[in-house]
PABA-140825 format. One record per atom (N, C-alpha, C): residue in one letter; x, y, z. Coordinates in steps of 0.001 Angstrom, whole numbers, plus 500000, padded with zeros to 6 digits. Example, Ala and Ser with C-alpha at 12.3 -4.5 7.8 and 13.67 -1.06 7.14 Angstrom:
PABA-140825
A513190494310507800A512300495500507800A513200496700507800S512850497750507080S513670498940507140S512900500030507870
This chain:
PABA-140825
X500818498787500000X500000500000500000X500855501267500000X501962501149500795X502691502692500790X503517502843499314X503436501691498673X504254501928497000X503155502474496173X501815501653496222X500392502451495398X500680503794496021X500587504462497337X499853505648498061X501018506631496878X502279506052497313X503670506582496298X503777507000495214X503292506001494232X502904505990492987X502097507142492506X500657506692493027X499779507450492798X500212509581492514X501126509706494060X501388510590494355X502118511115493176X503477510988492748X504422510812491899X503824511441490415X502374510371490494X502037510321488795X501124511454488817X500213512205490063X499912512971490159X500612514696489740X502084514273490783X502266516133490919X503251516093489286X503271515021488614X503897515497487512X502930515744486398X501723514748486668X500711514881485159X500216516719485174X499611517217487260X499236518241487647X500120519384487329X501238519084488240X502227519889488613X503376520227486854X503727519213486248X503876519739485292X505713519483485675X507001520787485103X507950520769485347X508207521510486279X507221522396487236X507211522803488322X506810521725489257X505961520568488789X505548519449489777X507175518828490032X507967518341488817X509222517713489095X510024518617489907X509905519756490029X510852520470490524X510544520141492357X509579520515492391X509274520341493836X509320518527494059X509637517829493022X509621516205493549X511132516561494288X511989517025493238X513190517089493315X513526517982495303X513169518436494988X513155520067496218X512786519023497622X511796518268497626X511081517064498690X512125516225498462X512425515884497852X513623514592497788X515095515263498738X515139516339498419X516569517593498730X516199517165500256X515127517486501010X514606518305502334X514697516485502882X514454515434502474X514361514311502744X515588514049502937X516632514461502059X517862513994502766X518806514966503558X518129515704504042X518956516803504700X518043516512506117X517046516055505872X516272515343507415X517400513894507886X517340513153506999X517862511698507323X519207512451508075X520030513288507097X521242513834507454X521582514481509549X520604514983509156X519987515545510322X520163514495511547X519485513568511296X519243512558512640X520457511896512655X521656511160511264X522557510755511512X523412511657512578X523488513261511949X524087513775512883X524296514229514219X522149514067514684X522278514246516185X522892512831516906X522190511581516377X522469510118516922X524088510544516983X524727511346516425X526524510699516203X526512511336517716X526151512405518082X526386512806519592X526602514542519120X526239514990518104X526320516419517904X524940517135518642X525353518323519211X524352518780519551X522982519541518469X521647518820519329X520456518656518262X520069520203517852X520446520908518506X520051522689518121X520595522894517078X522463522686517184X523133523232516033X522720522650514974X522343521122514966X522117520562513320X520865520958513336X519695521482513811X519192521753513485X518428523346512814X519823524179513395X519892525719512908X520207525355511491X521494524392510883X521955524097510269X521235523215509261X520646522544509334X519573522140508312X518264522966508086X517714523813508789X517185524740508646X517279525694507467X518818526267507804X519588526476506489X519594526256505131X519658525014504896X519352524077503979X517974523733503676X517435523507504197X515914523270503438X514896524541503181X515765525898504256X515263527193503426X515823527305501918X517327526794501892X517742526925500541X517153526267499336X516888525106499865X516500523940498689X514585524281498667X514183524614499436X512612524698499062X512330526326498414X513004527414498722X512993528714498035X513387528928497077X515611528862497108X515629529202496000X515797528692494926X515588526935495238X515733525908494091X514758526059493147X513500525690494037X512032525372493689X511593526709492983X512229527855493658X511229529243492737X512555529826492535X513574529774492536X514311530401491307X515177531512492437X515945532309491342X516831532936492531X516218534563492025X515387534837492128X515183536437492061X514104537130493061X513831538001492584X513846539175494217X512770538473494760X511533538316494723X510913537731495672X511002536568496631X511657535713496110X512704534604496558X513601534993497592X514380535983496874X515079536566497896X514597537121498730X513884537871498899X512996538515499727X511938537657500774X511882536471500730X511376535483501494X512156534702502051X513425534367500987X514607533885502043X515488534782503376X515208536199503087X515827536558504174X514815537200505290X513255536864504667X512357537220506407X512364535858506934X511954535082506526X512233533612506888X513315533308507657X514588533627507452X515740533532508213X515776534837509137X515492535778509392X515086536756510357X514125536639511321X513133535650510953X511693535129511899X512849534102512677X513155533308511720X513670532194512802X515123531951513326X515477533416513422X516349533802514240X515746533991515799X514712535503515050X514201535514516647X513523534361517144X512841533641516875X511929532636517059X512807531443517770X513910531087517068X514577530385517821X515013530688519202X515170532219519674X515730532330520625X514521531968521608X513386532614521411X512393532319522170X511565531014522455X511985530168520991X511870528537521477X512947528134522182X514063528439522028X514985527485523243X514891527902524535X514591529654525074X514235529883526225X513210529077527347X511627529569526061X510809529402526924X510525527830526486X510588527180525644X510753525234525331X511639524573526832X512950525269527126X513628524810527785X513027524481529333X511827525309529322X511132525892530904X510164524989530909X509843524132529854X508658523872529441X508578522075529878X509668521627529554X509777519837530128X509076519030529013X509512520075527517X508651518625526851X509122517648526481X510167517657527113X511184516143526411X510668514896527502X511179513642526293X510484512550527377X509212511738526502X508670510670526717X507386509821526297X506270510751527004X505286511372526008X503683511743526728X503031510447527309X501888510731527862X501141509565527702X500350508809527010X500281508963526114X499735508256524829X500882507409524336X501985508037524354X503419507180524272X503768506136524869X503472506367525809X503516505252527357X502653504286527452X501789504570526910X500680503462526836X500725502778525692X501614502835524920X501610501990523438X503000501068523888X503415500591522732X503974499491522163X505774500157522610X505688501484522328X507205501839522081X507480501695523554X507363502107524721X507966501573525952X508079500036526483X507533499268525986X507522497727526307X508546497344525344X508749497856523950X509849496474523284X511053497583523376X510929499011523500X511933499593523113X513113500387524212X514070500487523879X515243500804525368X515085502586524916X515222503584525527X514905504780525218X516037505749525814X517048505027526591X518726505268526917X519495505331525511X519249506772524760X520001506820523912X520896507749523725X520813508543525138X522367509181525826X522194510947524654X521371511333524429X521005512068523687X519730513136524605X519993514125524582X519189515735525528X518032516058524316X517098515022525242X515398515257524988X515087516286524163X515144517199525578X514497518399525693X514779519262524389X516297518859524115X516757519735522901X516442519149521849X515802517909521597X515254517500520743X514045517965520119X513202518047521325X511807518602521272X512033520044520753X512774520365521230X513273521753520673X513185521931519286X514237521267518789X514415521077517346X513105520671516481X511964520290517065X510970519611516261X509926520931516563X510026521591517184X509588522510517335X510008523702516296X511489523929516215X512225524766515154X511614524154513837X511862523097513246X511424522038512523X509557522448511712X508805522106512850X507677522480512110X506887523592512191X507778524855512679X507298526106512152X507880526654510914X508730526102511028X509891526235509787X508654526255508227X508435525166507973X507712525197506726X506192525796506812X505454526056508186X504482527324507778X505433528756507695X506350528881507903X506809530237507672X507050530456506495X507761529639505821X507849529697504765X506787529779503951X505708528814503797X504581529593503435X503869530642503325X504119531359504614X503571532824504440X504200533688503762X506125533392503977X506436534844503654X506932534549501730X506457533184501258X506423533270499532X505309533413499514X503819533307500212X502579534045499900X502733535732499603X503236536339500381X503670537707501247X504603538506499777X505540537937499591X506241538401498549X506100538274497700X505519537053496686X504981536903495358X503608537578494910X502847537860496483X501993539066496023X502200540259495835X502943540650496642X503650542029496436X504023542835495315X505058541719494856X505679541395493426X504830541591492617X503575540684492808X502760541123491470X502242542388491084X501511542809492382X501091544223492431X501978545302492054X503274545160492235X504524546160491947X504995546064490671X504579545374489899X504670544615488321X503719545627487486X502039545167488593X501116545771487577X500802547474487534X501265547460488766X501022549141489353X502949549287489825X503288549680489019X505341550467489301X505421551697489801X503665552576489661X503970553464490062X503406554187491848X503145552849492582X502690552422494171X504165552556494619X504200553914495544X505262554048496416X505544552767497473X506248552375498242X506783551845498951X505983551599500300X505509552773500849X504152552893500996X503210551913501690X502931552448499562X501373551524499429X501704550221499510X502740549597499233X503224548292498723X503566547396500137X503233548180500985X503676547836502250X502096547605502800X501400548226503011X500289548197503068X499327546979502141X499748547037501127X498907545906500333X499199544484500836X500592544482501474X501441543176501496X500464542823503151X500252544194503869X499801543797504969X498453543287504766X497595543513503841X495816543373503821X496062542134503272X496692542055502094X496706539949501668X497309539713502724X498291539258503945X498820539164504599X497454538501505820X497085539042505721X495876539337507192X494920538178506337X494845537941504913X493564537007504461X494360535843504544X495622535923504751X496488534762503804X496650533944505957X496384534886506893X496851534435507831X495369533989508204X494466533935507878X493299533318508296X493092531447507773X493646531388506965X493743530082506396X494942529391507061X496194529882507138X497010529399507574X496911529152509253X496303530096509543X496450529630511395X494923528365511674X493686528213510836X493298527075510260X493661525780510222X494766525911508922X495643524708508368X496499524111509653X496874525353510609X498126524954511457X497309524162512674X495992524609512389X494663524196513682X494265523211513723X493915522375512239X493410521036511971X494622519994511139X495404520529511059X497101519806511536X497296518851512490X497827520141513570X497641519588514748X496392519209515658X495150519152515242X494356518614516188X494221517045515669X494144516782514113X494554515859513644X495421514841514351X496413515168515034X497692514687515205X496909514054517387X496373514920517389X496204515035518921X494380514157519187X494163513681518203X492509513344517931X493250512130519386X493864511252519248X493953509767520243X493951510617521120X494716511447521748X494536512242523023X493797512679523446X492561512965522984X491320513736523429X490607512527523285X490872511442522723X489725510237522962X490827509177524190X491473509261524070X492190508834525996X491893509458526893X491928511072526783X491818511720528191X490290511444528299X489485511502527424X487660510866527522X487354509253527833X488060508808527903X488010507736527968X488581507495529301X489142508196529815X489606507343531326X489316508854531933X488541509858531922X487855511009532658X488727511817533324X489906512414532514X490346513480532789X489619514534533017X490410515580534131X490042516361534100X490424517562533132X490005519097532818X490548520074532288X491377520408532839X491940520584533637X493116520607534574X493996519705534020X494146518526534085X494964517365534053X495389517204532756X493842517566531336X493897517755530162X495294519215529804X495160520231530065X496339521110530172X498023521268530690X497626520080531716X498710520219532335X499865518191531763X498873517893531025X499544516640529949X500817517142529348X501173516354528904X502626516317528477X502366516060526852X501388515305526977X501163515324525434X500254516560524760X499467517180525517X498901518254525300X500199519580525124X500415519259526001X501535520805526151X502537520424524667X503168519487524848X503780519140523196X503143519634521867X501875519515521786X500815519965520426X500654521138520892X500347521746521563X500043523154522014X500794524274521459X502183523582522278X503169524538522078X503898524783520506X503647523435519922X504197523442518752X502915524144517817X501662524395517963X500427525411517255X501061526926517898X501577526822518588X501410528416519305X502866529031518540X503935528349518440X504757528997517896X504784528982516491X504427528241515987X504006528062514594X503394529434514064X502140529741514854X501053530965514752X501829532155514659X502650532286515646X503661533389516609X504399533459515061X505078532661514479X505987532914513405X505132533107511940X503933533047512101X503353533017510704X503010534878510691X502189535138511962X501896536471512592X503418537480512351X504617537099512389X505654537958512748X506242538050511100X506170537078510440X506679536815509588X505615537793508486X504754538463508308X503682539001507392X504057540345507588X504375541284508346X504986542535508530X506257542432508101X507167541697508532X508267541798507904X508704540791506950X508026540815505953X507772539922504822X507405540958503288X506432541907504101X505573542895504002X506909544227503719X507473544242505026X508274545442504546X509891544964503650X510188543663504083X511555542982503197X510817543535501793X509961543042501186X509527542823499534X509551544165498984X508481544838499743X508391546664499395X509635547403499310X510616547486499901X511944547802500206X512702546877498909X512601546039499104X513715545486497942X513295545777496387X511625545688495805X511014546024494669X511484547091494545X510975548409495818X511191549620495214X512719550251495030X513339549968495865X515033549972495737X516158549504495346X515753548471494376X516422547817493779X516044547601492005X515088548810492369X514889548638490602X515565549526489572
C-alpha cells in the first residue's frame, strides 16, 4: 500500500504539477535527505540545536531558492524567513527549555514503544523537542512569507507606480487574508495529530486541569502556538523585506 499511496502521488504532481511538479519532487527529495542527514548527525552525539539551525539552512535553501528560482521575491522570502527564525529560535529554546517537553507523553507510554523499546540513547530530549519545534514552524513560515512576497511582486509589476508605501500596506491586507487560512491549516494539523489524546483523556475522565497540564497536550500546544507566533511575525516583515527590495532595487 505505501508503494500504490507513492505511485499514485508521483504520477499525480507530475501529470498536475507539470515541470514545476518535478521540481518540487526534486526540492522534497533535497529536504528528505537533509532530514535523514539531520538525525545521523544528532544520533553521532552532535548537539540537536546546532544541526538543526543548520539544516534549517538548507531546506530554506532547497525549498525557496531551488524550487522558485533565485530572484527578488525569493530573495525577499529567504531573508524574512531567516530573520523570523532567528528571533523565534531564541524564544523557542528559552521558553521550550522551561517547558519539560522532552520525554514519552502519555499516549506514548501506553503503546507498544515503551515495552519492546530501550529509550537510553544518551542524547538531551528536551533539545530534541526543541528542534521539532524549530522544525515544524519552519515550513508554515515559509509559506507565508512566499505568499507575502509573490503578492507584492505582482502588484509592483502591475502598478510600478505604488510608492513603497502603498506596497507595504497591500502586502499587509493579503497578509491578514492569507493568515486566516494558515492559522486554520496549522489548527486542523495539529488537532489531527492530537485526535487519540482527546479520545484517551475521555476515555479514562480526565480532568481540564489534568487535560492542560499533559505532556502530550503541552507538546501539540506549544508546537500550534509557535508556529502561529511565526506566521503572525513573519507578514509585517515579509511585508516590509519585499516593498523595500522592489522599490530599491529597481
Amino acid at each position: 500500500m505505501i508503494l500504490i499511496l507513492a505511485a499514485i502521488f508521483f504520477v499525480l504532481i507530475l501529470l498536475i504539477g507539470g515541470e514545476r511538479g518535478a521540481m518540487s519532487l526534486i526540492a522534497l527529495c533535497g529536504n528528505i535527505i537533509v532530514f535523514i542527514a539531520m538525525i545521523l548527525l544528532m544520533s553521532s552525539g552532535i548537539w540537536p540545536v546546532l544541526v538543526t539551525i543548520a539544516g534549517s539552512l538548507f531546506i530554506n535553501g532547497i525549498t525557496l531558492l531551488y524550487q522558485n528560482g533565485r530572484n527578488k521575491k525569493t530573495i525577499a522570502a529567504v531573508i524574512s524567513v531567516a530573520c523570523v527564525m532567528l528571533v523565534l529560535f531564541v524564544g523557542v529554546f528559552l521558553i521550550g527549555s522551561r517547558m519539560h517537553l522532552n520525554g514519552l507523553n502519555e499516549i506514548e507510554l501506553k503503546g507498544d514503544l515503551s515495552m519492546y523499546y530501550s529509550f537510553n540513547i544518551h542524547i538531551d530530549m528536551n533539545m530534541v523537542c526543541i528542534s521539532l519545534i524549530i522544525i515544524g514552524l519552519l515550513g508554515a513560515v515559509m509559506d507565508t512569507a512566499v505568499a507575502i512576497s509573490s503578492a507584492i511582486y505582482e502588484v509592483h509589476v502591475n502598478n510600478p507606480s505604488l510608492s513603497k508605501k502603498m506596497l507595504f500596506r497591500s502586502g499587509i491586507t493579503m497578509g491578514r487574508d492569507v493568515l486566516a487560512t494558515t492559522l486554520n491549516t496549522l489548527y486542523f494539523a495539529y488537532i489531527g495529530e492530537a485526535l487519540m489524546l482527546f479520545l484517551y483523556l475521555q476515555k479514562y475522565n480526565y480532568s481540564v486541569v489534568q487535560m492542560i497540564n499533559s505532556k502530550a497536550f503541552l507538546q501539540d500546544f506549544s508546537c500550534i502556538m509557535f508556529s502561529a507566533i511565526g506566521c503572525l511575525i513573519v507578514i509585517p516583515l515579509s511585508a516590509y523585506v519585499s516593498s523595500t527590495m522592489f522599490k530599491d532595487w529597481d
